[in-house]
C-alpha positions in Angstrom: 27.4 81.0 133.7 26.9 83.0 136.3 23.7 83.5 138.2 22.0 84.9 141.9 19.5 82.8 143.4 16.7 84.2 145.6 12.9 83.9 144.7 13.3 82.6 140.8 14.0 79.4 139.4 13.0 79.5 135.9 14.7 82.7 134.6 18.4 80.7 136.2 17.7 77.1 135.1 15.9 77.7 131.3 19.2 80.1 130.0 21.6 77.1 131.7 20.1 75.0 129.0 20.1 77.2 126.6 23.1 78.2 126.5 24.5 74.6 127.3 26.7 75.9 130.0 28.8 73.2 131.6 30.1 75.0 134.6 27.0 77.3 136.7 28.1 79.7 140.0 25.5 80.3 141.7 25.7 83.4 144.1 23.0 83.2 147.4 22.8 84.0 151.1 21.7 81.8 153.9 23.3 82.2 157.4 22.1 78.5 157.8 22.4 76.4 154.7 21.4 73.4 156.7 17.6 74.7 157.4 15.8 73.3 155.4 12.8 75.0 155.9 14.5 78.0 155.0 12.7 80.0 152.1 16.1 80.9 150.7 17.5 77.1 151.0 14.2 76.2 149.5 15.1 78.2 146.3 18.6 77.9 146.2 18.2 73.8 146.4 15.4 73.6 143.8 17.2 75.5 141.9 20.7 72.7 142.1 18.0 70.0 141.4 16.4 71.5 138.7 20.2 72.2 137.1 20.9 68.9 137.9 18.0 67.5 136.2 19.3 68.9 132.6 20.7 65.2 130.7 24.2 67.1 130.6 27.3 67.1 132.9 27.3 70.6 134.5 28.9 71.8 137.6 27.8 73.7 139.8 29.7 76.1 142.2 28.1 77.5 145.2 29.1 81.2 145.9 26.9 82.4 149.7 27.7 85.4 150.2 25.3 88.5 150.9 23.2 89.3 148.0 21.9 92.5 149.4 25.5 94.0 149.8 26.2 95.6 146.5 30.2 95.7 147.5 30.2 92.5 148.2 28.3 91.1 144.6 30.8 93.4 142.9 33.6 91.6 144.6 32.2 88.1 143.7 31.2 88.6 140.6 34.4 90.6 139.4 36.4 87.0 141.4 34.3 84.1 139.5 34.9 86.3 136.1 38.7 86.7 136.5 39.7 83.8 137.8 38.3 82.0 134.3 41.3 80.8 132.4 39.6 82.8 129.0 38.8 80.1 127.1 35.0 79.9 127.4 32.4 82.4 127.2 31.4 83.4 130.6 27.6 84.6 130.4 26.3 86.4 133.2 22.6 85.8 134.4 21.7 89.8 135.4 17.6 89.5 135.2 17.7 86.9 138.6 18.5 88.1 142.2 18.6 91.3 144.5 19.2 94.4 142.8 22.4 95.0 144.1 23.4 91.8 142.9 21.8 93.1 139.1 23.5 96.8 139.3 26.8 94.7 140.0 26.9 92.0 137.7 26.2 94.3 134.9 29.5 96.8 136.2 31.7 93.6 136.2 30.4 92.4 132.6 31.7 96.1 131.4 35.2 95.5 133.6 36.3 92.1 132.0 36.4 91.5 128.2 34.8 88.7 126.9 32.5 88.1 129.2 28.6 87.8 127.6 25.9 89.5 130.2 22.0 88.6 129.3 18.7 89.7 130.3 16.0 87.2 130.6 12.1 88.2 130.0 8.9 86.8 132.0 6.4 85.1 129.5 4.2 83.8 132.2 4.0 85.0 135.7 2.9 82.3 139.0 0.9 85.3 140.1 -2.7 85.5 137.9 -4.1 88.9 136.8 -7.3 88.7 139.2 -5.3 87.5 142.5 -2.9 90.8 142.1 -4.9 92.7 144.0 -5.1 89.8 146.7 -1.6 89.7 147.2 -0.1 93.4 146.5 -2.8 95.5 147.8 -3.4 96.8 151.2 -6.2 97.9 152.0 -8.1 98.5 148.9 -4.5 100.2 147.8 -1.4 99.0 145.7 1.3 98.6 147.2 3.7 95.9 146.1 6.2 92.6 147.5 7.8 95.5 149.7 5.5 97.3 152.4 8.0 99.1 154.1 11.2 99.7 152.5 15.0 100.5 154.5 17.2 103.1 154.2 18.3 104.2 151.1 22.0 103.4 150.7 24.0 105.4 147.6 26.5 102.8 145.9 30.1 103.4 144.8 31.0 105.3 141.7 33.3 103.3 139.0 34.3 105.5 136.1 33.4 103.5 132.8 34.8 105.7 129.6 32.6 106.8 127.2 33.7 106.0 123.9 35.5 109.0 121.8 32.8 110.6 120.0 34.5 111.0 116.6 35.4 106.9 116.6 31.0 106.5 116.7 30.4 109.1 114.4 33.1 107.4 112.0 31.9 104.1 112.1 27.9 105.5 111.6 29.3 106.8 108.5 31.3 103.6 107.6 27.9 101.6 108.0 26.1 104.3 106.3 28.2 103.9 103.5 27.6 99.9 103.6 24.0 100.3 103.3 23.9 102.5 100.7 27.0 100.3 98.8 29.2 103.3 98.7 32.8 102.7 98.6 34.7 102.0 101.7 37.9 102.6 100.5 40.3 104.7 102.4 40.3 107.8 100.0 36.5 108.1 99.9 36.4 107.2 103.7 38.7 110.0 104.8 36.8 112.2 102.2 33.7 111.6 104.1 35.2 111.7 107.7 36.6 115.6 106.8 33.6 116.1 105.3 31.8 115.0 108.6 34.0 117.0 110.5 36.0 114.4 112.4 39.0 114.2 110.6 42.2 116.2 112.5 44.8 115.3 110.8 46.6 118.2 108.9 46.9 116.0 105.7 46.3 119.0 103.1 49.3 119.4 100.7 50.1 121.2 97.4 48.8 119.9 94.1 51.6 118.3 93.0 51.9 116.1 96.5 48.3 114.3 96.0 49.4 110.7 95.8 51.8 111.2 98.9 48.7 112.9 100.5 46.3 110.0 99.6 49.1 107.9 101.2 49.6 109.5 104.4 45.8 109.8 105.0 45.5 106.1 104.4 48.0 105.5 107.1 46.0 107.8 109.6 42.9 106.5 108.6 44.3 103.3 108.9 45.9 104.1 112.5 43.2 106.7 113.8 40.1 104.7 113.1 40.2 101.2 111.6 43.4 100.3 114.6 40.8 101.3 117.2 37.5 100.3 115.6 39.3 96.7 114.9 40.4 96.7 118.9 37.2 97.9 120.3 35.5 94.9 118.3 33.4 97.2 116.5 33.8 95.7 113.1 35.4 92.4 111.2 36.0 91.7 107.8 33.3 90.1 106.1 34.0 86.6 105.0 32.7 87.4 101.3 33.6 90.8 100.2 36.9 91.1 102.2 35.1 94.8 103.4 34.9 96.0 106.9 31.5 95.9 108.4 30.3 95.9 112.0 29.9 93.3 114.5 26.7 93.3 117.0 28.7 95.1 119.6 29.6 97.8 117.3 25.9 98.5 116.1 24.9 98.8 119.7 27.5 101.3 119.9 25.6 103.4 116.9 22.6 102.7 118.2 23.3 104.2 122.3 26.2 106.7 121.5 26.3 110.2 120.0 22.9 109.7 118.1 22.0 113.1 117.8 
């Protein structure tokens, strides 16, 4: 697992359990990790303790490097994920930390396949309702932890494809056709597909070439979308029925891409 360490304990520690991670890096900044009346050692060490503390051999590897640098959490992050031998599932803690540290953790979960970045909700806040006001308001005014923010820095660009628009609308229909148990067979799925619109193979032929056609379409159905859905992890053979339906990452893909 991978996690950034500055004010929270709670949302790093709980999902180090839950997910029984046995190895945790744990990205923070301190230009004296020897202070220990450091706020940021203070954290950081309560944090290892708490970790620690779970009845389960975990290691832990310290990563302190500058949380607030957004080039620098990029470089990290995208370091602890590759150098993983690909064996395990790397989950990536992107709800603790500096918002740089967020905005690149979440980039270098897209860059490296297999790797499993989470969000983690607040059920119960150290801050009660009625002292809000005490401790975010100036003068009778809201104003939040930050009362004078820096200079706004714009961060690097990294181009992160789209996916093709006719491989979404293609599977919507193959999932379509699931829920409504329609057949999923290769003729009726390149029926629907040109009926759809996204099918550009020229695969029309005389009357007296139909099976050949049927053939040839099942190839490039086979090739154009199934190859590609099965590569993207989009969809899996179910272990029942033997039929292609979608895996969690592909209904996200339904659910964000193309949807009108």
């Amino acid at each position: 697992m991978v996690a950034c360490v500055t004010f929270e304990t709670s949302k790093i520690v709980d999902p180090v359990d839950f997910y029984e991670a046995n190895e945790v890096h744990l990205i923070h900044y301190s230009k004296n990790p020897d202070d220990a009346d450091n706020v940021y050692n203070a954290f950081y060490n309560r944090v290892v303790e708490m970790i620690l503390a779970i009845p389960r051999n975990i290691e832990i590897v310290e990563h302190n490097e500058v949380v607030y640098d957004f080039g620098v959490m990029l470089r990290t992050v995208l370091e602890i994920l590759q150098s993983d031998d690909g064996d395990r599932e790397v989950y990536v803690n992107v709800s603790a930390g500096t918002s740089e540290y967020t905005a690149a953790s979440t980039i270098a979960s897209m860059m490296v396949p297999g790797t499993v970045p989470f969000s983690v909700n607040t059920r119960e806040f150290t801050v009660a309702g009625d002292r809000i006001k005490d401790l975010y308001y100036v003068d009778g005014k809201p104003v939040g932890l930050t009362k004078v923010a820096g200079e706004p820095k714009t961060l690097p660009s990294y181009s992160i494809d789209i996916p093709e628009e006719h491989l979404v609308r293609g599977l919507r229909i193959l999932d379509d056709r699931n829920a409504r148990k329609l057949s999923i067979s290769s003729p009726n799925m390149v029926t629907a597909l040109k009926e759809a619109g996204i099918w550009y193979r020229d695969t029309e032929g005389r009357e007296d070439m139909k099976t050949s056609q049927r053939q040839t379409e099942a190839v490039y159905y086979q090739r154009d979308f199934v190859s590609k859905w099965q590569k993207s992890g989009w969809i899996r053979k179910h272990e029942m029925t033997g039929k292609y339906v979608l895996t969690e990452q592909g209904r996200i893909v339904i659910e964000t891409f193309y949807t009108v």
